[in-house]
C-alpha positions in Angstrom: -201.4 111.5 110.6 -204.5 113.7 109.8 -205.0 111.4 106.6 -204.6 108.0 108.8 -207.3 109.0 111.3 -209.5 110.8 108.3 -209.4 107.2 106.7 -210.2 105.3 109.6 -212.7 107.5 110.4 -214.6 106.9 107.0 -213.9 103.1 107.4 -216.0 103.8 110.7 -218.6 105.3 109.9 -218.3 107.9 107.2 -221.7 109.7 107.6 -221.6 110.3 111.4 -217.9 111.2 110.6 -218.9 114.2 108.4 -221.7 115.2 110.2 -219.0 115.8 113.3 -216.9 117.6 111.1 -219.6 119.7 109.7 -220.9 120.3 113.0 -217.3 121.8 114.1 -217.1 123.6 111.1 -220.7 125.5 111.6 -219.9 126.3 115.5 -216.2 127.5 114.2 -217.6 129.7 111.4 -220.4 131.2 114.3 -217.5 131.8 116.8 -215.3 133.4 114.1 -218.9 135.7 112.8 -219.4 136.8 116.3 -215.9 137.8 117.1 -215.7 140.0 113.8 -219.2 141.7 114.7 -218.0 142.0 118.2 -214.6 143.6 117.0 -216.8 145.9 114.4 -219.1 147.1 117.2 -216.1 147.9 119.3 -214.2 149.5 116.4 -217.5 152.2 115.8 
């Protein structure tokens, strides 16, 4: 399933494709950062 939609998604249009996924992946990573800090500020 994931590789179906991952192929018709580069038949698409690869670039803006990536550039969603990347996007995800940058607002993920700052969600997951500020939950640890969060969690590290609570823990002191």
């Amino acid at each position: 399933m994931r590789t179906l939609k991952m192929t018709a998604g580069y038949n698409f249009s690869s670039r803006r494709r990536f550039a969603t996924l990347a996007g995800l992946a940058v607002a993920s990573w700052g969600v997951i950062a500020v939950t640890i800090d969060a969690l590290v500020q609570m823990a002191r």
